[in-house]
Every structure is written in structure tokens, then in C-alpha cells.
MIBA-848265 format. One record per residue: residue in one letter; residue number from 1; y, x, z of N, C-alpha, C in turn. Coordinates in steps of 0.2 Angstrom, whole numbers, plus 5000, padded with zeros to 4 digits. Example, Ala and Ser with C-alpha at 12.3 -4.5 7.8 and 13.67 -1.06 7.14 Angstrom:
# residues 2
code; pos; n_y; n_x; n_z; ca_y; ca_x; ca_z; c_y; c_x; c_z
A; 1; 4972; 5066; 5039; 4978; 5062; 5039; 4984; 5066; 5039;
S; 2; 4989; 5064; 5035; 4995; 5068; 5036; 5000; 5064; 5039;
//
This chain:
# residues 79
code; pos; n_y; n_x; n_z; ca_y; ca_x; ca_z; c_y; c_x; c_z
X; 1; 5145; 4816; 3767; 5140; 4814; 3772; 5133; 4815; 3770;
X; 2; 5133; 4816; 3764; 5125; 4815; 3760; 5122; 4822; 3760;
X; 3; 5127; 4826; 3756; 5121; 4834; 3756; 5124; 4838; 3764;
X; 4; 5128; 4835; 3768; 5129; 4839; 3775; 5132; 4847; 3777;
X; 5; 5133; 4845; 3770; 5136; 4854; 3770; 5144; 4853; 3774;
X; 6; 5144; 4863; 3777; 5149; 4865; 3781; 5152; 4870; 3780;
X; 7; 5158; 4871; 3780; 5162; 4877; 3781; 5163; 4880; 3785;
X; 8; 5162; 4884; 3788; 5165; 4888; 3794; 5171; 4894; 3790;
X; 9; 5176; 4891; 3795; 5182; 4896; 3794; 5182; 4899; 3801;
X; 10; 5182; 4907; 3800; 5182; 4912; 3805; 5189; 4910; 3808;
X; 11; 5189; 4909; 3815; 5198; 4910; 3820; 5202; 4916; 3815;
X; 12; 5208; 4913; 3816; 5213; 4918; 3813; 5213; 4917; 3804;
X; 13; 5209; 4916; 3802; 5208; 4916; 3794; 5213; 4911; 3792;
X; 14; 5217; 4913; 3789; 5223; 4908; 3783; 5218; 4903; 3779;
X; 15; 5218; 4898; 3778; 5216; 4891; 3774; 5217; 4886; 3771;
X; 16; 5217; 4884; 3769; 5220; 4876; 3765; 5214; 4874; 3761;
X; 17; 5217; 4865; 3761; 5212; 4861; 3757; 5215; 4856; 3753;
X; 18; 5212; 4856; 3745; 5214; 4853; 3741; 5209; 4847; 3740;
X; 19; 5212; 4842; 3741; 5206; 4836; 3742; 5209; 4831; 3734;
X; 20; 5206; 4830; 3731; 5207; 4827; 3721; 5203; 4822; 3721;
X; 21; 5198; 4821; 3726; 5194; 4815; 3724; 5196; 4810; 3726;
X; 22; 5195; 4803; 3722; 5200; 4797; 3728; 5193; 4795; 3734;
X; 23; 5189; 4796; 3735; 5184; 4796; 3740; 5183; 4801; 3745;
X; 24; 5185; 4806; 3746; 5184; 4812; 3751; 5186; 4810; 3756;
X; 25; 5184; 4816; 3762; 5186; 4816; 3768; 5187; 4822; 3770;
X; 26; 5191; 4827; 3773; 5191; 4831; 3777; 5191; 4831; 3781;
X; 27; 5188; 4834; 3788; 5188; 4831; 3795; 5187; 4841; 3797;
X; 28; 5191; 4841; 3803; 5187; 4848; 3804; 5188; 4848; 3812;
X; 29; 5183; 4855; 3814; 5186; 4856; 3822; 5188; 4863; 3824;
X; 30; 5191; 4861; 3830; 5193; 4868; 3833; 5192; 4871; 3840;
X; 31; 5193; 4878; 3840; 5188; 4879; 3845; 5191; 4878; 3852;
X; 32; 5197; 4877; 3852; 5201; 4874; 3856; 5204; 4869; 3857;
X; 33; 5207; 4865; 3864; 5211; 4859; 3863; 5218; 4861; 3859;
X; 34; 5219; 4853; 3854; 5227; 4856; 3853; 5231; 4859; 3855;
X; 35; 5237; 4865; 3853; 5240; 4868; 3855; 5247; 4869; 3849;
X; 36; 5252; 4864; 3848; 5256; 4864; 3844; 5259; 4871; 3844;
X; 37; 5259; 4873; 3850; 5265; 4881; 3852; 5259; 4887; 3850;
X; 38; 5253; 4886; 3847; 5252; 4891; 3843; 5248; 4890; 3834;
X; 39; 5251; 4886; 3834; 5251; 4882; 3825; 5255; 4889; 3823;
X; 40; 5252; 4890; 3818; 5255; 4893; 3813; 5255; 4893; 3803;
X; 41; 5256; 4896; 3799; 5252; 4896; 3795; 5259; 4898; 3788;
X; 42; 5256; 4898; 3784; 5259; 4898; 3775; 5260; 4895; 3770;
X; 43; 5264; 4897; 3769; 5268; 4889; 3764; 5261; 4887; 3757;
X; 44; 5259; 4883; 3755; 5254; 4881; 3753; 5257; 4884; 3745;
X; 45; 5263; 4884; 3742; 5264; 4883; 3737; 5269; 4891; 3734;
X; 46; 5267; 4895; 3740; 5270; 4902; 3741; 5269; 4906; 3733;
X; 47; 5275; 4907; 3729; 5270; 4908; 3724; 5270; 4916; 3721;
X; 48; 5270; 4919; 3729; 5266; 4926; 3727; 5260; 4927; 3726;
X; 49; 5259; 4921; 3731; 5250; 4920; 3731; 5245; 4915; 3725;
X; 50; 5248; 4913; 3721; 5248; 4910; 3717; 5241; 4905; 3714;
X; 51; 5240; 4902; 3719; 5235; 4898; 3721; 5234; 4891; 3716;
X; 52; 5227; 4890; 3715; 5228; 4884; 3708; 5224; 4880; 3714;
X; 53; 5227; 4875; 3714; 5228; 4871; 3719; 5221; 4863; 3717;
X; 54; 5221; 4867; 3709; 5218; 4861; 3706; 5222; 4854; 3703;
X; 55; 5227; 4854; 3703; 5232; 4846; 3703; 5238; 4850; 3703;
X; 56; 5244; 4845; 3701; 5250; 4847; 3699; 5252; 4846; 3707;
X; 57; 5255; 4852; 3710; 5258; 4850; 3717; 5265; 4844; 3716;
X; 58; 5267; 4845; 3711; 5273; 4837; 3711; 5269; 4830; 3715;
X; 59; 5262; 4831; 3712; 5258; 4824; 3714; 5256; 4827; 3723;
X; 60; 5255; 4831; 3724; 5254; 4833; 3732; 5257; 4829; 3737;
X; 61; 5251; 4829; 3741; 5252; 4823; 3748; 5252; 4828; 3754;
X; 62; 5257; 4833; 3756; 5259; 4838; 3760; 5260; 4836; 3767;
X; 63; 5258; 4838; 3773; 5260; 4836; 3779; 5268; 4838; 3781;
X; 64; 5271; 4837; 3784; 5277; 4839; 3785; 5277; 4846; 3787;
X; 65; 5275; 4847; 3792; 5274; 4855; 3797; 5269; 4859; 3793;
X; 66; 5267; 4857; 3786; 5267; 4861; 3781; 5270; 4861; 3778;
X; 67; 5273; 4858; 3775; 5278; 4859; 3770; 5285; 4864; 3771;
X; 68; 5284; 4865; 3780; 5291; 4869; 3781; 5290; 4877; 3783;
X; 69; 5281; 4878; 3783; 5279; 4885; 3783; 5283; 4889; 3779;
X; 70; 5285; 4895; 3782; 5285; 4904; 3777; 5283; 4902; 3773;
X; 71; 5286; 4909; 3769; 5280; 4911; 3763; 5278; 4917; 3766;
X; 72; 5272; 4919; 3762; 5268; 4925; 3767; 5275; 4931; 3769;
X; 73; 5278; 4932; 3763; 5281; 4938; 3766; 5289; 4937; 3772;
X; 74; 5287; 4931; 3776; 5291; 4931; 3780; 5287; 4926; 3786;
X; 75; 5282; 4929; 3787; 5277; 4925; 3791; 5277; 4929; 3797;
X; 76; 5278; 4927; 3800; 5277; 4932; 3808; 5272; 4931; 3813;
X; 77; 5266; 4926; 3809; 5260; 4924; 3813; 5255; 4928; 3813;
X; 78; 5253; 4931; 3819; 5245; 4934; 3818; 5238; 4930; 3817;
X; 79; 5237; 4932; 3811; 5232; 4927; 3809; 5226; 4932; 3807;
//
């Protein structure tokens, strides 16, 4: 809240966040109303993609409807 910086993530762009700090906040918007029938996305833990996540994923605090994503190569979303 103090330096005000922002992300913009392009529609369609694959993303995740690793939040490490006990103080943070994630908050984001979309340019839509919710829409659960067109959710989609990739296993966070995919390990073709081999992502350093920063933290041991054993310690990961995973949503459910993430945790049950593809891995990219059996992803059928256009993203």
C-alpha cells in the first residue's frame, strides 16, 4: 500500500503468485464478472515448467480448484 505499484496481467496470460511474506496481500481485478464456467489454468507445481516457487511447496497454502489443474501438457484452455 505504501510504494502503490501494479501488475497488469494481459487477458489470457497464464500466472501465479507466491506470497513468503507473513504481511502481504494479494488482491486483484478482472475485467469481468465472475465466471466459474470459464476458469481455467495450470497445475502450479507442473514440473515441466519448473518453476522456483521461492518456498518449499510441502509448506504451500494451495486453493482447492488449483490444486486440481492439468499439467500444461494436458491443458485444453485457451489462454
Amino acid at each position: 500500500s505504501e510504494n502503490k505499484k501494479q501488475l497488469l496481467v494481459p487477458q489470457g496470460f497464464a500466472h501465479g503468485f507466491s506470497v513468503i511474506s507473513e504481511t502481504a496481500s494479494v488482491m486483484y481485478k478482472c475485467d469481468q464478472f465472475y465466471n466459474k464456467a470459464s476458469e481455467g489454468g495450470i497445475k502450479y507445481d507442473d514440473p515441466s515448467l519448473n518453476i522456483d516457487w521461492g518456498m518449499d511447496l510441502k509448506d504451500a497454502i494451495v486453493s482447492d480448484k488449483d490444486q486440481i489443474l492439468p499439467f500444461i501438457e494436458n491443458c485444453n484452455s485457451l489462454f
